[in-house]
KOLBA-16378 format. One record per residue: z, x, y of N, C-alpha, C in turn. Coordinates in steps of 0.05 Angstrom, whole numbers, plus 5000, padded with zeros to 4 digits. Layout:
// residues N
ZXYZXYZXY...
//
This chain:
// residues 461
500050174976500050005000500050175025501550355015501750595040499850665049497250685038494750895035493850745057492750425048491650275058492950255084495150185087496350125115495850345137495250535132495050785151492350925153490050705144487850655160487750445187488950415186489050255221491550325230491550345262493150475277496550255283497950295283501050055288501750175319501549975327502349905353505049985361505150245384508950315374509850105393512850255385514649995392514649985424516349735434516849775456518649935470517949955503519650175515521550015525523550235531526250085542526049965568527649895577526849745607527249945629527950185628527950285657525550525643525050455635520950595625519050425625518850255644517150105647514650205662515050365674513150535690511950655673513050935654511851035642510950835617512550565608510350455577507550335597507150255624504650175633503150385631503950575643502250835645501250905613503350975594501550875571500050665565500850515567499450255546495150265568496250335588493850415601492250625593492650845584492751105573491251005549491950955530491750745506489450625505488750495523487050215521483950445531484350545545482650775554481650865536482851005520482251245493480851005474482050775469480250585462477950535463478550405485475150405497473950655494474050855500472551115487471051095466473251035448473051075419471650835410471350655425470050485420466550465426466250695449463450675462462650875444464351035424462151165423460951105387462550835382460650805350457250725364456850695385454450655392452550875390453551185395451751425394451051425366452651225345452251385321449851175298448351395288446751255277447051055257449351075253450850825228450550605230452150645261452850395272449550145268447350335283445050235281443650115258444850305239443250205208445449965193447949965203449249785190448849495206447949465235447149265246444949165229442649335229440249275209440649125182442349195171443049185147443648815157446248875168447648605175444748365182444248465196440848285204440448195183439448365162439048235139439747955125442548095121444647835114444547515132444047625158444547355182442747185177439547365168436947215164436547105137439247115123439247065100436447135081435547315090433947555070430347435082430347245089428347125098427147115125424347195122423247235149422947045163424047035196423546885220421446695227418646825213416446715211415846575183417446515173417246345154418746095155417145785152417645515166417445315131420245365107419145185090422345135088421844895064426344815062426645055043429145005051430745235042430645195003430645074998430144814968426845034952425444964970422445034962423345364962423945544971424345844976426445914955427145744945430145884926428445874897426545694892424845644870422545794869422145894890419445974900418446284880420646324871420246634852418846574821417546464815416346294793415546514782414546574807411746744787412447104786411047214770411447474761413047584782409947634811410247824825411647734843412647484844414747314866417647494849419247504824421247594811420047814827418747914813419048324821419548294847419248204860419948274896421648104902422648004894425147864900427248094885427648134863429148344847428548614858426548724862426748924884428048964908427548764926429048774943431248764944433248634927436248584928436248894915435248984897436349254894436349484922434249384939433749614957436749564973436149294978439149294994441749314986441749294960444849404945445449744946442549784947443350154948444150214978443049984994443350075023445450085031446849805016450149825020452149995012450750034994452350324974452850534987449950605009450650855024453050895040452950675050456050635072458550645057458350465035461750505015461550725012459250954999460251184984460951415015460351355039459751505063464151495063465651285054468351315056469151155016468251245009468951224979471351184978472951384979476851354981477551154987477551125010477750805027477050575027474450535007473850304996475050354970475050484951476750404925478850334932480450514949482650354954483250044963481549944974481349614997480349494970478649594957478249474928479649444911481949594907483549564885486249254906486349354927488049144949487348954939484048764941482748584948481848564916483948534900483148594872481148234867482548024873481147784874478247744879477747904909475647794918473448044908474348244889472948424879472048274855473848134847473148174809471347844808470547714839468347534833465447624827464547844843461747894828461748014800464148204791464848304768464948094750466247914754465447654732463647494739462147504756458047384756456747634740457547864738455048034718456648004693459547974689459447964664459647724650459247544658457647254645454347284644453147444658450747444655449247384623450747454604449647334585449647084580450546944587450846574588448846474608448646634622447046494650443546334641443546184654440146104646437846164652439346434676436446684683438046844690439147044670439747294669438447494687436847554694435047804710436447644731435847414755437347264772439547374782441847194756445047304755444947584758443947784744444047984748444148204781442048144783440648254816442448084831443147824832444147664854447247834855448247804828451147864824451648184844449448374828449648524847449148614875447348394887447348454920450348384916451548174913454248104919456148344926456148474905458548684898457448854918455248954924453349114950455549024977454748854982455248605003458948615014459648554984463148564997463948915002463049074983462949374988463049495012460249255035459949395054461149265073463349085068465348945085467749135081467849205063470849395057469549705070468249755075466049965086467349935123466249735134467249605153470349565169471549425144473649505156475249705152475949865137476150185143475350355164472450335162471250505183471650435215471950175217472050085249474749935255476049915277477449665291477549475295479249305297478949015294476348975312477349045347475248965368472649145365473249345350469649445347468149335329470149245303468048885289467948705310468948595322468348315335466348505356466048685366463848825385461648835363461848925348459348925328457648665324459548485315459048165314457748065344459548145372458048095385454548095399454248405389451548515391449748375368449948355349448448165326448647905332451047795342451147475351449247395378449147595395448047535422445347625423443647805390441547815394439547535378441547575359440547295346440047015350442147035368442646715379440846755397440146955413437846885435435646875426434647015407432247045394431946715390433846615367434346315363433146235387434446175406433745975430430246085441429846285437427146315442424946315425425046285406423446175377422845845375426245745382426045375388425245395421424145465433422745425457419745435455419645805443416445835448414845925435415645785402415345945386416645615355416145455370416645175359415845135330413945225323412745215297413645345272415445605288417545665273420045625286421645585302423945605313424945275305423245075299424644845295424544725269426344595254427044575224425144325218422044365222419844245223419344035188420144325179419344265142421544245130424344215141425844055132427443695143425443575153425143405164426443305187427543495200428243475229427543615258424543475261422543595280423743655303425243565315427043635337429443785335430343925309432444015309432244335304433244505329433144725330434344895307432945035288433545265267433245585287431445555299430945765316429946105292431746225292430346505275431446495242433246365242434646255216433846115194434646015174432545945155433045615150435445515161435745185173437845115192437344935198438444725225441444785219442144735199445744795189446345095189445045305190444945515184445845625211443345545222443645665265446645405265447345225267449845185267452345335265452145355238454345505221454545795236453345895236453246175255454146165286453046085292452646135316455846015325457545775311459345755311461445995307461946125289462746325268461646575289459646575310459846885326460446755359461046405360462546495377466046505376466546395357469846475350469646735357468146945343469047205354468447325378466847295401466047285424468247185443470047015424472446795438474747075439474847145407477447305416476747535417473947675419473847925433475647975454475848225470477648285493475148595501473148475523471448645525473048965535470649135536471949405551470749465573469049375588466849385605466049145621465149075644464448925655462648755647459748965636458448875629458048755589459748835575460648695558461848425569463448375589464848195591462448025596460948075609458147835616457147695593456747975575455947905548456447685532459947705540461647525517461647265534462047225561461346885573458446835565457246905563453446955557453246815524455146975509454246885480456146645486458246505486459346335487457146085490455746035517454245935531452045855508450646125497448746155472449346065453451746065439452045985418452645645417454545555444455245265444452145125450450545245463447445115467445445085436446745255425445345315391445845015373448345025374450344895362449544555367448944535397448344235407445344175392444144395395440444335387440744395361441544445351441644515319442044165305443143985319443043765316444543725279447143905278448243955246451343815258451143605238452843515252455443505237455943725218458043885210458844135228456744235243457344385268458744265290457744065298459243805309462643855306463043725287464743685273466943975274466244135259467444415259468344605294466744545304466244605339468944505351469444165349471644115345473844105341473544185304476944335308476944605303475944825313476145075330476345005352475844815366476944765402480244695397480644455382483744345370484644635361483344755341485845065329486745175358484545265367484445455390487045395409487345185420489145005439491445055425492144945398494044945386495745135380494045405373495945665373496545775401495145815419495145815446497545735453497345485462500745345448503145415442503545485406504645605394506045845409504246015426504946275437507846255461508145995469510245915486512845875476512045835448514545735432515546005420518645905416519946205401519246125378519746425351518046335325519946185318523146205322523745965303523745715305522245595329521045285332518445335328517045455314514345445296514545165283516645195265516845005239515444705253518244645271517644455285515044345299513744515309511544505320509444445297510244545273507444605251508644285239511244265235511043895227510543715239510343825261508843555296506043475277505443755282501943775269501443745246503043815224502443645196501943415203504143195209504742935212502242815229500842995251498542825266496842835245496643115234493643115226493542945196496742905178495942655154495842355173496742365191496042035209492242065223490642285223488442215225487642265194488342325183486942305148487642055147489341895150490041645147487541555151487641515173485341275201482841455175481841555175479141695166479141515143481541505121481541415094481141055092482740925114482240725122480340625136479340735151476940635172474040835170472741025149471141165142469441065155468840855165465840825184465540865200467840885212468840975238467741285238468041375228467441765221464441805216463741575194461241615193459441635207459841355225458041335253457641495266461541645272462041895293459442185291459842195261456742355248454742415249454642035248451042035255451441995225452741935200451741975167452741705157451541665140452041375118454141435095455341185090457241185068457041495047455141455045453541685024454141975030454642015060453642275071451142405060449742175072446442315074446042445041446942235021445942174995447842474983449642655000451642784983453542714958454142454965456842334943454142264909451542284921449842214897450042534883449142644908449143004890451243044872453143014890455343114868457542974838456042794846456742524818454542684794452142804802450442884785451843204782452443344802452943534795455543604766456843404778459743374765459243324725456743204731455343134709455543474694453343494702453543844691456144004687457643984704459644204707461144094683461443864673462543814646461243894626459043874620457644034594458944324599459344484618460044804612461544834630463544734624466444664648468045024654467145184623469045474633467945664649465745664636463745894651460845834664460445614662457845514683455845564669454245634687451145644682449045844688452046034700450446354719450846264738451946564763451446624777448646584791447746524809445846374833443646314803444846164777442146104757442445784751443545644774444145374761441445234779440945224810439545104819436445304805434845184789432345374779430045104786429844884802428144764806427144554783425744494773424744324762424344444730426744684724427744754700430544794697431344784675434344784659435444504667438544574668439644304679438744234703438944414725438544254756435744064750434644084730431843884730432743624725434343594709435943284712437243174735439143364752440843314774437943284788435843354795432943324816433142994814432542994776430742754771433742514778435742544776437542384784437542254804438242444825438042354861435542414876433242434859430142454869430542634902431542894890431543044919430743304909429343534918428943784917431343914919433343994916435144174919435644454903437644534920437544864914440344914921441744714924445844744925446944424913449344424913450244164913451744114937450744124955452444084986455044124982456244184962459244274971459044594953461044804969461845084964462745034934465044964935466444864906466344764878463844604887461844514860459944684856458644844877456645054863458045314853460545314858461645654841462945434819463345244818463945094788461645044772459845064775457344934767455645254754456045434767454945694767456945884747460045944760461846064743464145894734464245664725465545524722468745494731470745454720473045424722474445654741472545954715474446134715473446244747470546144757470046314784471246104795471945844804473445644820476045754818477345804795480745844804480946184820479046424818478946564831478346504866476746264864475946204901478946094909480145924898482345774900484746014905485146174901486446374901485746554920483446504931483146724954483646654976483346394979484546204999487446174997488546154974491046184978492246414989491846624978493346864990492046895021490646895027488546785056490946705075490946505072493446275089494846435086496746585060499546645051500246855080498447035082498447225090498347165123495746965126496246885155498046725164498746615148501446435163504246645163504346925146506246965145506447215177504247215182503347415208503947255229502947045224504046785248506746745263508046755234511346675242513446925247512547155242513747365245513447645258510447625264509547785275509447795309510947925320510947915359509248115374506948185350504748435360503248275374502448195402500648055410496948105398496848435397494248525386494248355365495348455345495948305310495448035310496147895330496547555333493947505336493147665356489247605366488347575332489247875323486047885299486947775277490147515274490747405252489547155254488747055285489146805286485646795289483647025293481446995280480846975268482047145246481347145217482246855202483646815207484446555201483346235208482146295230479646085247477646085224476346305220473946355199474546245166477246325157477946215133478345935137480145795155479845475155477245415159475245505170472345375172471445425148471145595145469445695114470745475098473145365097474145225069473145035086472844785111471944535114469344605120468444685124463144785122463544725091465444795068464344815042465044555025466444395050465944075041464144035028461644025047459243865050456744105057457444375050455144505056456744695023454444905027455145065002454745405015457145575021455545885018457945975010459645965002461446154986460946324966461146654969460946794959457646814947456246804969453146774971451446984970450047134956449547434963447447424989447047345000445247365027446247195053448747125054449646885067452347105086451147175111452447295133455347095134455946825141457746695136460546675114458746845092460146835062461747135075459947365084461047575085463047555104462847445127464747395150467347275136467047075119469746955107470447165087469247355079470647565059471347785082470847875104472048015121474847895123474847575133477047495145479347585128478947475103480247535081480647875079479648025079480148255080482648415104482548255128483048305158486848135152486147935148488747895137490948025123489947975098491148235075492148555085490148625104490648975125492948855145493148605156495048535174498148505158497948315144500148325124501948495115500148755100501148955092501949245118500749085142501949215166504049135176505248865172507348695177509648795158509148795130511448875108512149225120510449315127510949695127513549665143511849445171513149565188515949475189516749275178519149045177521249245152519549485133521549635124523249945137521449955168522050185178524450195193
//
């Protein structure tokens, strides 16, 4: 634990009160050398190739100039030379990730052996691969995966909390503009044309929920950046602006929805910060108690919500998906059907779940049913568990922790894990090998766990 904890820096203690002069003069001193150290992951060529990389992931592996559903592209490998380049590529980019883990090897085995949960999910997608219903698939997919989280533990090692969320910012504020300028002038691809919402901005992304889900997810971190520069600071009111404009034309009305309560979290801990920790409790039963009295009204009055939506009883024929899906997940309730090998199109099982709810698909709109459906039980009680210790850790940073820094990057990380668990209602990317969103919720998770075990060190010194 030790090892791990003394890759990121602990905040010393406070000065006494007639050093108040000299702790400003530090803590100024401090923030300085920071910012230094901060401007200069920019000289370095890493920084550049790991943005690239990240690109990758954001575009979910798919080019800008390409306008089809997401449904038709996941099937679309049929043929020979569609596999070979699809399987090529995830290899090129798993070695790419590799370069960065092996660039601090030490430091990722170690965050790997920490993060033993969220390690041993692609580890058990390749070793089910023999069950799976397209092994070569499972295979390559499993391994971008393990690529993918590698170069998150890569990440946080190598950088600072605010030089991730600076990182995020520069990828968030090129993307989202690109977005807004693709759905302007560049319509034929920038708008989710061929997935039947001619007016609804996708922009450089590969659907309408996608530029949602993001653009949400980079501006949380744009929110709790703390620029170093003026002109960063422009940056971060700039992407805010970008991303809430994304979010409206994206016309996803789980973005909607989610936008919402990241405005409610946001307020709420904010809040929280007035209160001493031992009226937390109190405060957090205020807010239990509201938020089971709007589950109430929702459970009782559902049309009311629906409408709010814009969706039908059904949610837009979801409750059909997953009555079919549920179907399946009982024939091979332990271990699924493979890793990314269950949706195969108009073969294996998903060809029944098609012919069921007469829809093209390539997820079951919920996170939870497609890692049940794919790794069965045993990959569901591992997601269930990563969420748990998730919370464990952020709530336990919450109530005990008086590091204001620490508070910033618990109560981010923790923004991203409650979203990630309500997006995977009714959408699907958990533990996704190309899904920038999946990796962001395995950072959070990561960022947590480094906070925690910064909390225990320090509470034994």
């Amino acid at each position: 634990m030790a090892a791990l904890v003394t890759t990121q820096r602990i905040a010393p203690a406070a000065a006494p009160a007639g050093g108040t002069i000299n702790a400003a003069s530090h803590a100024v001193s401090r923030r300085e050398s920071q910012g230094e150290e901060s401007a200069k992951i920019w000289v370095r060529t890493s920084t550049w190739g790991l943005l690239l990389l990240l690109l990758y992931f954001a575009l979910d592996g798919v080019s800008p100039f390409v306008n089809e559903p997401t449904a038709t592209r996941a099937v679309a490998t049929s043929s020979a030379g569609g596999v070979m380049v699809d399987r090529a590529g995830k290899l090129v980019i798993f070695l790419a990730c590799m370069l960065f883990a092996v660039h601090r090897h030490k430091s990722v085995r170690r965050m790997s052996m920490q993060m033993k949960l969220v390690t041993s999910f692609p580890i058990l997608a390749l070793l089910l691969s023999p069950l799976s219903q397209l092994t070569t698939r499972t295979l390559s997919s499993g391994t971008l995966l393990l690529g993918s989280i590698l170069l998150i533990y890569y990440m946080m090692v190598r950088y600072t909390f605010d030089q991730v969320l600076e990182l995020l910012l520069v990828l968030g504020t090129a993307t989202i503009m690109a977005s807004i300028v693709f759905a302007l002038a560049l319509p034929q691809y920038g708008l989710d044309e061929m997935g039947g919402h001619s007016e609804a901005w996708k922009g450089i992304f590969s659907a309408k929920n996608y530029l949602g889900n993001l653009a949400l997810f980079f501006m949380t971190g744009a929110v709790s950046y703390r620029p170093r520069t003026a002109f960063l600071r422009s940056v971060r009111v700039a992407q805010v602006l970008f991303c809430l404009t994304a979010i409206a034309f994206s016309r996803a009305a789980t973005a909607y929805l989610l936008t919402a309560v990241y405005i409610a979290y946001f307020v709420i801990l904010r809040s929280l910060r007035r209160f001493r920790k031992k009226d937390y409790f109190l405060v957090c039963l205020v807010f239990a108690v509201t938020l089971s009295a709007a589950v109430a009204l929702i459970v009782l009055w559902p049309d009311f919500l629906f409408e709010l939506l814009g969706k039908d009883v059904t949610l837009t024929g979801r409750t059909g998906i997953w009555t079919a899906v549920m179907d399946s997940i009982l024939k091979r309730p332990l271990f699924g059907y493979g890793y990314q090998a269950f949706w195969l199109g108009l073969e294996g099982e998903s060809y029944r779940v098609i012919l069921e709810v007469s829809w093209l698909l390539a997820q079951a709109q919920n996170g939870f049913l497609d890692v049940t459906v794919e790794l069965g039980v045993a990959g569901l009680a591992i997601v269930i568990l990563v969420f748990g210790f998730a919370f464990r850790d952020g709530v336990a940073c919450l109530f005990q922790s008086r590091d204001q820094r620490q508070l910033r990057a618990v109560e981010w990380y923790l923004a991203i894990v409650v979203l990630t668990l309500i997006y995977n209602l009714d959408e699907s990317f958990l533990f996704e090998p190309k899904h920038l969103g999946s990796m962001m919720f395995v950072l959070a998770c990561v960022g947590l766990k480094i906070e925690w075990l910064r909390l225990r060190a320090a509470s034994k010194v």
